[in-house]
DRENDO-1510 file (C-alpha; in Angstrom, 1 decimal, always signed):
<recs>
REC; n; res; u; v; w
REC; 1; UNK; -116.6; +21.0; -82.9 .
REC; 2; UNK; -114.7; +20.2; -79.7 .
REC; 3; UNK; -111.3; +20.5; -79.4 .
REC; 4; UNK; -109.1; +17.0; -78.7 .
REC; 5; UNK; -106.4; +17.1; -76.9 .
REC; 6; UNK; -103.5; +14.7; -74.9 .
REC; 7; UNK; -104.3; +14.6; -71.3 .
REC; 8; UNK; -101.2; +13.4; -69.0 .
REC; 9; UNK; -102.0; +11.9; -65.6 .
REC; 10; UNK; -100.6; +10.4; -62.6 .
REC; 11; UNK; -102.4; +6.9; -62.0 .
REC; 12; UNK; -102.5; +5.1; -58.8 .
REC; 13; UNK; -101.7; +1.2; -59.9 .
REC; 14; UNK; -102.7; -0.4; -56.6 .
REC; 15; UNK; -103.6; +0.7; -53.1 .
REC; 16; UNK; -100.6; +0.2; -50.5 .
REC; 17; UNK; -99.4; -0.7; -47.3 .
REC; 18; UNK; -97.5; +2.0; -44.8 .
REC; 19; UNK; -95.7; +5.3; -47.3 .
REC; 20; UNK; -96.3; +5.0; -51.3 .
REC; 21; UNK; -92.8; +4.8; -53.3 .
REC; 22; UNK; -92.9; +5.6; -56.7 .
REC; 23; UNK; -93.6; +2.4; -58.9 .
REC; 24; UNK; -97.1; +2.4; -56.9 .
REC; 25; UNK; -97.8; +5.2; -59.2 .
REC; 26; UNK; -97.6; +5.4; -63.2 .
REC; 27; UNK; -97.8; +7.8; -65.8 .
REC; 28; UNK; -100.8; +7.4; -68.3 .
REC; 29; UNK; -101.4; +9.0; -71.7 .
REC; 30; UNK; -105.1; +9.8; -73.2 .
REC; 31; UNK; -106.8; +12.5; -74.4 .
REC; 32; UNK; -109.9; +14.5; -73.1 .
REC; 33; UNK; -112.1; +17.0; -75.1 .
REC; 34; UNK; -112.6; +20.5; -74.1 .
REC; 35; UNK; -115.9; +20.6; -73.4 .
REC; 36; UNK; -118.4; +20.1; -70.4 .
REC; 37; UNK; -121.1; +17.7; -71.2 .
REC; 38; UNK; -124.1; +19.6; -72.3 .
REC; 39; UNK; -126.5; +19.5; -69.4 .
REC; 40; UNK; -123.8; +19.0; -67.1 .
REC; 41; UNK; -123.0; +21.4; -64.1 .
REC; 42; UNK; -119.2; +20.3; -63.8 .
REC; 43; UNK; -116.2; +22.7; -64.6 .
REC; 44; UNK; -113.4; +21.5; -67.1 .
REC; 45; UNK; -110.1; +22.8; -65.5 .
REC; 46; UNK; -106.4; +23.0; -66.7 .
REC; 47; UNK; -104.4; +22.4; -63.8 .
REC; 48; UNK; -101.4; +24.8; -63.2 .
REC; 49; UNK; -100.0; +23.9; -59.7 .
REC; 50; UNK; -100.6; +20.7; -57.7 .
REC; 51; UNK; -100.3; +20.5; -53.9 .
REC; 52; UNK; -97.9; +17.4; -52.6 .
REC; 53; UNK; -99.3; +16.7; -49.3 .
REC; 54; UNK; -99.3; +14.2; -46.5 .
REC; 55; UNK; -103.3; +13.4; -46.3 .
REC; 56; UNK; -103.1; +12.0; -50.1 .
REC; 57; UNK; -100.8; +8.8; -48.4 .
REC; 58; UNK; -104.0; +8.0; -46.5 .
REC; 59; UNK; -106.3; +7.7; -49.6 .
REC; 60; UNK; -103.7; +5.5; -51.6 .
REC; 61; UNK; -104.4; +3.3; -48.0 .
REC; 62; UNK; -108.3; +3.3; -48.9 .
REC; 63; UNK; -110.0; +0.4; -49.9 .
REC; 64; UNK; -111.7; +1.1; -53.4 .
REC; 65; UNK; -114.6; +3.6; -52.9 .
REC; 66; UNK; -113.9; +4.6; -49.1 .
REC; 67; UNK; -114.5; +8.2; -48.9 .
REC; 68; UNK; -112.9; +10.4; -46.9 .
REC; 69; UNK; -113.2; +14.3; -45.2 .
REC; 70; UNK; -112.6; +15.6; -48.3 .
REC; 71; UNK; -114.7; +14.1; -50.3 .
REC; 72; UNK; -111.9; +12.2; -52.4 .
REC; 73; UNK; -111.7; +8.7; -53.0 .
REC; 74; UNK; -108.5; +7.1; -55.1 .
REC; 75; UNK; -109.0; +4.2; -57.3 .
REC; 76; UNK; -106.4; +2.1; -58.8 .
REC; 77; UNK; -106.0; +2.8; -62.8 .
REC; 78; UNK; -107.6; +6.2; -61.9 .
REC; 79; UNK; -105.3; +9.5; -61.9 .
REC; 80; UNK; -104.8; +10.3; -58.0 .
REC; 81; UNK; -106.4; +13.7; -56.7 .
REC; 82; UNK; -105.5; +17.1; -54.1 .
REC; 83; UNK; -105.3; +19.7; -54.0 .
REC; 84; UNK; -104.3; +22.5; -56.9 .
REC; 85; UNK; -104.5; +25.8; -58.8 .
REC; 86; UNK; -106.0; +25.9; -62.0 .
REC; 87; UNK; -107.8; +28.0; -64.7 .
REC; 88; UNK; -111.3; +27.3; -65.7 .
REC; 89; UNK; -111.7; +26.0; -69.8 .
REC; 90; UNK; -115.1; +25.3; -70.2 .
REC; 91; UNK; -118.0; +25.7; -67.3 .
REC; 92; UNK; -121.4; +24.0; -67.1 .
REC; 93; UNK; -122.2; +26.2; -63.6 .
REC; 94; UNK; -123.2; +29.8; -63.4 .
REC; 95; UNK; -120.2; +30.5; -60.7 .
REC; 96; UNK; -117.3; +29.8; -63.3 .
REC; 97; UNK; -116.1; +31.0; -66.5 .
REC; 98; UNK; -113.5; +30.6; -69.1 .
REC; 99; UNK; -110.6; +32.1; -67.9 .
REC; 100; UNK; -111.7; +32.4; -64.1 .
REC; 101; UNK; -108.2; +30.9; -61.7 .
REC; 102; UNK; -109.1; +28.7; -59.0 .
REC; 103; UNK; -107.8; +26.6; -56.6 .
REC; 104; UNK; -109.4; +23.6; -54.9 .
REC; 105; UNK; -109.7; +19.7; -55.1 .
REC; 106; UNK; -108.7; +18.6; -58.8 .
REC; 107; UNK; -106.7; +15.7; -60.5 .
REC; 108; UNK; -103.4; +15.1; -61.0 .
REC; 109; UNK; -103.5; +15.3; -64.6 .
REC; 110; UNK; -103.3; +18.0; -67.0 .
REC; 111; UNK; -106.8; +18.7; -67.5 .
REC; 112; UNK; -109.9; +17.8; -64.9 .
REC; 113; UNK; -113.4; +17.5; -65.3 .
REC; 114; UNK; -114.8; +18.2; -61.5 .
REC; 115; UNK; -117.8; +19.1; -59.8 .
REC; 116; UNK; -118.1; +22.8; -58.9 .
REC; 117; UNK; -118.3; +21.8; -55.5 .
REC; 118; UNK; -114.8; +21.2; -55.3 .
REC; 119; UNK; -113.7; +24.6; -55.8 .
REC; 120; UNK; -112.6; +26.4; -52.9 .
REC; 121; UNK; -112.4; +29.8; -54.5 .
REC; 122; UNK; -111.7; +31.7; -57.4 .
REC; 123; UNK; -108.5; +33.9; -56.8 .
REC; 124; UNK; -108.8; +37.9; -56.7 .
REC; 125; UNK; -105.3; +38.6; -55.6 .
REC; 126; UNK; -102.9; +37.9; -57.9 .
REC; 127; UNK; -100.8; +41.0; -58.0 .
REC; 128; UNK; -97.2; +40.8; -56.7 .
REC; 129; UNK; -98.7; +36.8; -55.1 .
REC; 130; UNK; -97.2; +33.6; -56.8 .
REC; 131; UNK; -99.8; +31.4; -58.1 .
REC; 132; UNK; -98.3; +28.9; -56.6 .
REC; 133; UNK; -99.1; +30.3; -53.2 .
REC; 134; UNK; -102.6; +28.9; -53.2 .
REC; 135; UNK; -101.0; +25.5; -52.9 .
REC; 136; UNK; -99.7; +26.4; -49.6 .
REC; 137; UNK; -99.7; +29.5; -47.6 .
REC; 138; UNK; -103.0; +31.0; -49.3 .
REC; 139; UNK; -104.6; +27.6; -49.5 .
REC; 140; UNK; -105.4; +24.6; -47.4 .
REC; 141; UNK; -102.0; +25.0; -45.4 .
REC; 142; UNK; -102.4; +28.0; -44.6 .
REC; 143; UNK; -106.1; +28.0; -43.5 .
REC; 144; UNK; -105.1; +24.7; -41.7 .
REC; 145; UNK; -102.4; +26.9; -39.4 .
REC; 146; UNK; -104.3; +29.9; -39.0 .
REC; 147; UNK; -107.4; +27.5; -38.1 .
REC; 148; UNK; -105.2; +25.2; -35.8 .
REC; 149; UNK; -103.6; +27.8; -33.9 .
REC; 150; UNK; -106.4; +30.6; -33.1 .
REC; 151; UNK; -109.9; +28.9; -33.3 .
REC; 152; UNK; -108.2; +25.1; -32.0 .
REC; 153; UNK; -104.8; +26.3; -30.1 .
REC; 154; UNK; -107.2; +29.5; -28.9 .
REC; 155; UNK; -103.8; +31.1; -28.7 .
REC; 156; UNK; -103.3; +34.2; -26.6 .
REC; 157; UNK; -100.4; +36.6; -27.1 .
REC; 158; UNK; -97.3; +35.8; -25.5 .
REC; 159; UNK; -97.8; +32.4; -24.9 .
REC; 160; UNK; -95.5; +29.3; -25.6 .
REC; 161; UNK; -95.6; +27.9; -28.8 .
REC; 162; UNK; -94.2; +24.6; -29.8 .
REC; 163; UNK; -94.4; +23.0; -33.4 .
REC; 164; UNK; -93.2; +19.9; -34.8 .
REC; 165; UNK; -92.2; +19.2; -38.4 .
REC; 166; UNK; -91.7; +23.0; -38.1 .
REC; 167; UNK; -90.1; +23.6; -41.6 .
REC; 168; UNK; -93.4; +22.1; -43.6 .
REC; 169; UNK; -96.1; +23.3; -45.2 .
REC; 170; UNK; -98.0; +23.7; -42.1 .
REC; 171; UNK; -95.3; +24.3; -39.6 .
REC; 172; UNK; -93.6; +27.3; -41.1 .
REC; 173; UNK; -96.4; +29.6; -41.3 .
REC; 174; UNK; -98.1; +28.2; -37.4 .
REC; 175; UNK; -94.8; +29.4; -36.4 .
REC; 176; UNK; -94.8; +32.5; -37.9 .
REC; 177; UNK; -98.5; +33.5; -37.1 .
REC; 178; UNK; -97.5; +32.6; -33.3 .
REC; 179; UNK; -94.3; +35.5; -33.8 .
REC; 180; UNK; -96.7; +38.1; -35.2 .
REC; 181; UNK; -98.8; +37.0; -32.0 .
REC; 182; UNK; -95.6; +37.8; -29.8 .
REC; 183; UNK; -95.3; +34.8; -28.5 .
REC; 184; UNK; -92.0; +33.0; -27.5 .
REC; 185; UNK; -91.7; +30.0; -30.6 .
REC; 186; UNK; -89.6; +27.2; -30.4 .
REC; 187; UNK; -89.7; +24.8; -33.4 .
REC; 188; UNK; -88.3; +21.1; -34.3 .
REC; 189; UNK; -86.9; +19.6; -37.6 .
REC; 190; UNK; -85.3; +17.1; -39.0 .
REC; 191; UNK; -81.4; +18.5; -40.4 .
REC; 192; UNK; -79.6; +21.2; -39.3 .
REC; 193; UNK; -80.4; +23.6; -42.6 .
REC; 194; UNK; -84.5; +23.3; -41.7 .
REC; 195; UNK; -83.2; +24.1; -38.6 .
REC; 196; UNK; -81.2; +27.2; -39.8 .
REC; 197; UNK; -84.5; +28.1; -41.9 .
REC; 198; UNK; -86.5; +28.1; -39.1 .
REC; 199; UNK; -84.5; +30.5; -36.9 .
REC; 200; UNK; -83.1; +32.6; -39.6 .
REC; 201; UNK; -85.7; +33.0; -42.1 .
REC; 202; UNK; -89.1; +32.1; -40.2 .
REC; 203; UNK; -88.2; +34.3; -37.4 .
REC; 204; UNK; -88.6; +31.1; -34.5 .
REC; 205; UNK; -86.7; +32.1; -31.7 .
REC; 206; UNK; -85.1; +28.6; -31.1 .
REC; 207; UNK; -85.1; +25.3; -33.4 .
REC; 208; UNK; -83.7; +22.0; -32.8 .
REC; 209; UNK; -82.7; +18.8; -35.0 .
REC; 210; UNK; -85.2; +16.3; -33.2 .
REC; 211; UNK; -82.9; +13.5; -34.4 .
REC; 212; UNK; -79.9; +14.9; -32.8 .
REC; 213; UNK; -82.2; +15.0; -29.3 .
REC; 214; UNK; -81.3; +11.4; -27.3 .
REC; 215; UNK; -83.7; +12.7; -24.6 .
REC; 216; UNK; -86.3; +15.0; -26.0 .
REC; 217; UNK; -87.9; +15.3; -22.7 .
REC; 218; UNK; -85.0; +17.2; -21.7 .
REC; 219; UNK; -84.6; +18.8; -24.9 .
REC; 220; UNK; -87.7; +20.7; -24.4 .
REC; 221; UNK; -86.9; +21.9; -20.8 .
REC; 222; UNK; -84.2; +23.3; -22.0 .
REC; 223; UNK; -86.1; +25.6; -24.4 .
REC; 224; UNK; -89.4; +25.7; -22.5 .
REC; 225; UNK; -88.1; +25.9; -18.5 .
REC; 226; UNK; -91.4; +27.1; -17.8 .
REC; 227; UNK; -93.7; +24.7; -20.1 .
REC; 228; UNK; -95.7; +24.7; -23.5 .
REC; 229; UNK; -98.8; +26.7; -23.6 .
REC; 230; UNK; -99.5; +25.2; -27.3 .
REC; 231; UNK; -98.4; +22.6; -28.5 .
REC; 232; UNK; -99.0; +22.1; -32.6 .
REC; 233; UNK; -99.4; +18.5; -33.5 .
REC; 234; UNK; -97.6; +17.2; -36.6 .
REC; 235; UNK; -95.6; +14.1; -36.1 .
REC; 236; UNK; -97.2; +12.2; -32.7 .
REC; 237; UNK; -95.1; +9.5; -31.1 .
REC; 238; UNK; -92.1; +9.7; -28.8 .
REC; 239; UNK; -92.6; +13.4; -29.2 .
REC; 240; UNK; -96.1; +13.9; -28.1 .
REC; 241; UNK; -95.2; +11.7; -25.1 .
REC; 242; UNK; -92.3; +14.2; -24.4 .
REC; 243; UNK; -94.3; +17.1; -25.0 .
REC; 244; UNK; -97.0; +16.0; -22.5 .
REC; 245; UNK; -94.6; +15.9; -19.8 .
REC; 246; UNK; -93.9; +19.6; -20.5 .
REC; 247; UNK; -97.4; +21.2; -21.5 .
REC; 248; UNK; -98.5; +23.9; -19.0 .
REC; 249; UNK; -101.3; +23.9; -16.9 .
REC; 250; UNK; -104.4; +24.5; -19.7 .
REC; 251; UNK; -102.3; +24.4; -22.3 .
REC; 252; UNK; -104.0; +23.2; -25.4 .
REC; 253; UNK; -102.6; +21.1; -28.5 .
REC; 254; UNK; -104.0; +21.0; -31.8 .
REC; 255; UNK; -103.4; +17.8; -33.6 .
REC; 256; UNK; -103.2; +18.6; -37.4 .
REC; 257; UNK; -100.8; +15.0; -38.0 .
REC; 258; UNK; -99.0; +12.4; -36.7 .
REC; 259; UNK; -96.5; +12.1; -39.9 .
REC; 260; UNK; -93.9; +9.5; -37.5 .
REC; 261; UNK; -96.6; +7.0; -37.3 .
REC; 262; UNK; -97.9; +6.5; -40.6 .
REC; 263; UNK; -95.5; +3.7; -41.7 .
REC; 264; UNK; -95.3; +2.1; -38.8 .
REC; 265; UNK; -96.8; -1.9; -38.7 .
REC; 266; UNK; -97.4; -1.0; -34.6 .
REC; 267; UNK; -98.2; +2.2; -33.8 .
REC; 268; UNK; -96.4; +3.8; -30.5 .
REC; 269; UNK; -97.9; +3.8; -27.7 .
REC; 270; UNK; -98.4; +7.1; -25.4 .
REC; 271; UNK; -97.3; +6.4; -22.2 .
REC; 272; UNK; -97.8; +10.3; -20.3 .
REC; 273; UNK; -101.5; +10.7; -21.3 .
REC; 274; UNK; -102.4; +11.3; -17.4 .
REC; 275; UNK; -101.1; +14.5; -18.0 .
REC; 276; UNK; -104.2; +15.7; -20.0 .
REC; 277; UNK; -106.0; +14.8; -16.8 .
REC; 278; UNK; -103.6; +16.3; -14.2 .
REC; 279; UNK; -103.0; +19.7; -15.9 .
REC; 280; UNK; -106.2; +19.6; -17.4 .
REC; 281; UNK; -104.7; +20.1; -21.5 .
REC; 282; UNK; -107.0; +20.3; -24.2 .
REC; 283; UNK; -106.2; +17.9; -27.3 .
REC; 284; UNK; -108.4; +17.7; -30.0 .
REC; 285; UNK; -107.9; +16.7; -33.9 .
REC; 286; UNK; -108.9; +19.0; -36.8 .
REC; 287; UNK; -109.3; +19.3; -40.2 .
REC; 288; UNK; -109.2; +22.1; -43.1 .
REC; 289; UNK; -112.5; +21.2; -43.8 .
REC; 290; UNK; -113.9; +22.0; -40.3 .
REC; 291; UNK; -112.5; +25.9; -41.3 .
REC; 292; UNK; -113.5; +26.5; -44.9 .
REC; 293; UNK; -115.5; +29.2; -44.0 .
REC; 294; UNK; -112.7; +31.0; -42.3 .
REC; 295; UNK; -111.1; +31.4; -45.7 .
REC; 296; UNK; -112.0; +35.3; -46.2 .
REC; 297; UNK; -110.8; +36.4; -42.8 .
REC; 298; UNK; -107.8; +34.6; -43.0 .
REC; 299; UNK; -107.4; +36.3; -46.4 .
REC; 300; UNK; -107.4; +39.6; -44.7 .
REC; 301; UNK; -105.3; +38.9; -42.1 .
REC; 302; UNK; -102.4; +36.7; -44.3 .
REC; 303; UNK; -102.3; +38.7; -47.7 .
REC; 304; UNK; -101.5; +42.6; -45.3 .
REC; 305; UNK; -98.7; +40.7; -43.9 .
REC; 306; UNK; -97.5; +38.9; -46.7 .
REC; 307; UNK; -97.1; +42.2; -49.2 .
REC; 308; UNK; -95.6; +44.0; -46.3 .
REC; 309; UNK; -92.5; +41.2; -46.0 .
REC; 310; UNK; -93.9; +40.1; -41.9 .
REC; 311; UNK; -94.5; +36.4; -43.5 .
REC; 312; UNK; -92.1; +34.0; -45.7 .
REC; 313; UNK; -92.9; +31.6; -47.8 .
REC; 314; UNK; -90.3; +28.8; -49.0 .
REC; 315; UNK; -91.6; +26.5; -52.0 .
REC; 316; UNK; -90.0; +23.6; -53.1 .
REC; 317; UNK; -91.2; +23.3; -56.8 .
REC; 318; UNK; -91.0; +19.7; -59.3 .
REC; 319; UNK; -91.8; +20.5; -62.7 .
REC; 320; UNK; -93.8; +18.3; -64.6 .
REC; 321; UNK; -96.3; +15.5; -64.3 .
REC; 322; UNK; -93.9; +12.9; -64.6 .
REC; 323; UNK; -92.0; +14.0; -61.7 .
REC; 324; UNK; -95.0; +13.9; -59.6 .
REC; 325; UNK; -94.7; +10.7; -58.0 .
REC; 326; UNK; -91.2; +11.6; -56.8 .
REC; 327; UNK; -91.9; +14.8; -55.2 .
REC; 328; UNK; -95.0; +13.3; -53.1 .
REC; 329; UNK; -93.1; +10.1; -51.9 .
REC; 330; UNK; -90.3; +12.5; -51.2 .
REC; 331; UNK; -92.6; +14.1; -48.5 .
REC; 332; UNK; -92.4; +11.0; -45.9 .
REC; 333; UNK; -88.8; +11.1; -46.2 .
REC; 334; UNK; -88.2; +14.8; -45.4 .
REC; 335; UNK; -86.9; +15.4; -49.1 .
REC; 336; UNK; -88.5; +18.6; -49.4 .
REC; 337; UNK; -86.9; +21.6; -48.9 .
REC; 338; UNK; -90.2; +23.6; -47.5 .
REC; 339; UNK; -94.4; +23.6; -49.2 .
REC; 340; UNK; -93.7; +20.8; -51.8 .
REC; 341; UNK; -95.5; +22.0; -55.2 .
REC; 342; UNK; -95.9; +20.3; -58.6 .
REC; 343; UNK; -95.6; +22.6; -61.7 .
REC; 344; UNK; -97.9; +21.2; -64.5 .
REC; 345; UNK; -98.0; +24.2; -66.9 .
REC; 346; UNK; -97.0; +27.6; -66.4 .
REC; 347; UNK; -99.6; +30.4; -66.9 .
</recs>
């Protein structure tokens, strides 16, 4: 027979208007059995490590059933979803087996039943790699940079880099992959120790406290007198109209988010769009998805660097379900110190 046991999950009341705070979100008790129903070709996970990331404010948005890129949908009374690191307990496909660690799209709850199909991958290199890491910098943030920035940003060495919400998930390792490119990287943030992360443990050359910047249009002459070659997208508004003023001639700028306007009742408008036109800049929105099949090349280009000490990675780590809902509402206030992680059990 079966084994029984408690299953702890993070449950999405209602679906909300602008950033989530924590009392939409609740912690529900029941209990799952460790088994995949016979005949059935899902995969019964335990979930180790659960991504906190910006996309899974956008599905508590949804109306009920809306699907989305990644195939998620949220449903109020229903434990909310993402992206996580888990080991395999039971398998109903031929591609999994008990004991196999994966990471992909799960649940946030202790254990998930999901379809195979949302695995990304099962993970081969563990040795002297943090688990953890396939939240972030080995996972969808990381293939989300490397994608951004070479196959969207078509980045050439020595060029101008800019990134926004530079000390994230994302931004840290764009930055860094632009620095192994030997190009000149200038990075913004939101308090003076992201700042001092980004120049002193990332390796930018220059960072700046955007909210310290009155002007930023003259904040980024004075790092980029000769103009942005690439320009990654994270935060949109007043600094994507600055930015535009300063892009180069060709220069190209990957939009992975606009984090500034997600709360916002009116959007901002963009008042410096003619500059696409006039220096003829390529803009063009992304997603991780678009790049899944990247993920083996970018594996052999990330883990070389990684062992050898050419790549950081900060984590900011919550420990248990419970402190979930924190840790992801923390996100849209710039809590996080770095890739913001959930630790459901350690393994």
């Amino acid at each position: 027979m079966a084994e029984v046991v408690r299953n702890k999950r993070v449950v999405l009341r209602n679906y909300v208007t602008g950033f989530p705070k924590e009392s939409d979100m609740e912690i529900l008790e029941g209990t799952i059995t460790l088994k995949v129903p016979e005949g059935s070709k899902e995969v019964l996970l335990k979930n180790l490590y659960l991504s906190c990331d910006p996309f899974m404010r956008n599905l508590m948005n949804k109306p009920q059933g809306t699907e989305t890129s990644s195939g998620l949908t949220y449903t109020s009374g229903s434990a909310i979803g993402g992206f996580g690191v888990s080991k395999v307990i039971d398998s109903g496909s031929p591609d999994y087996k008990y004991g196999d660690l994966v990471w992909g799209l799960t649940k946030w709850e202790e254990y998930s039943l999901v379809p195979s199909s949302q695995i990304i991958s099962k993970i081969q290199h563990t040795d002297g790699v943090p688990l953890s890491y396939y939240t972030g910098i080995l996972g969808m943030p990381g293939v989300t940079a490397y994608a951004g920035l070479f196959e969207v940003g078509s980045l050439q060495k020595g060029e101008r880099v800019f990134v926004s919400a530079a000390s994230g998930a994302v931004g840290q390792l764009v930055g860094q992959f632009a620095k192994l490119t030997d190009c000149y990287v200038v990075g913004s943030a939101g308090s003076k120790d992201k700042v001092d992360l980004l120049k002193n443990k990332f390796g930018f050359d220059e960072g700046f406290n955007y909210k310290e910047e009155p002007d930023l249009n003259a904040a980024l002459k004075r790092y980029f007198p000769e103009g942005i070659d690439v320009y990654f997208e994270n935060v949109g508004g007043k600094t994507l109209d600055a930015v535009l003023l300063n892009m180069r001639v060709q220069g190209r700028i990957p939009a992975c988010g606009m984090i500034s306007q997600y709360n916002l009742t009116q959007p901002e408008g963009v008042t410096n769009l003619a500059n696409i036109v006039y220096k003829k800049i390529r803009m063009q929105g992304f997603h991780f998805f678009d790049y899944v099949n990247l993920y083996p090349k970018f594996l052999e280009f990330v883990l070389s660097h990684l062992k050898e000490g050419k790549i950081v990675y900060v984590e900011d780590i919550a420990e248990g379900l419970e402190n979930g809902p924190a840790a992801l509402v923390g996100l849209f206030s710039g809590r996080n110190f770095g890739k913001q992680v959930l630790l459901v059990a350690p393994e």
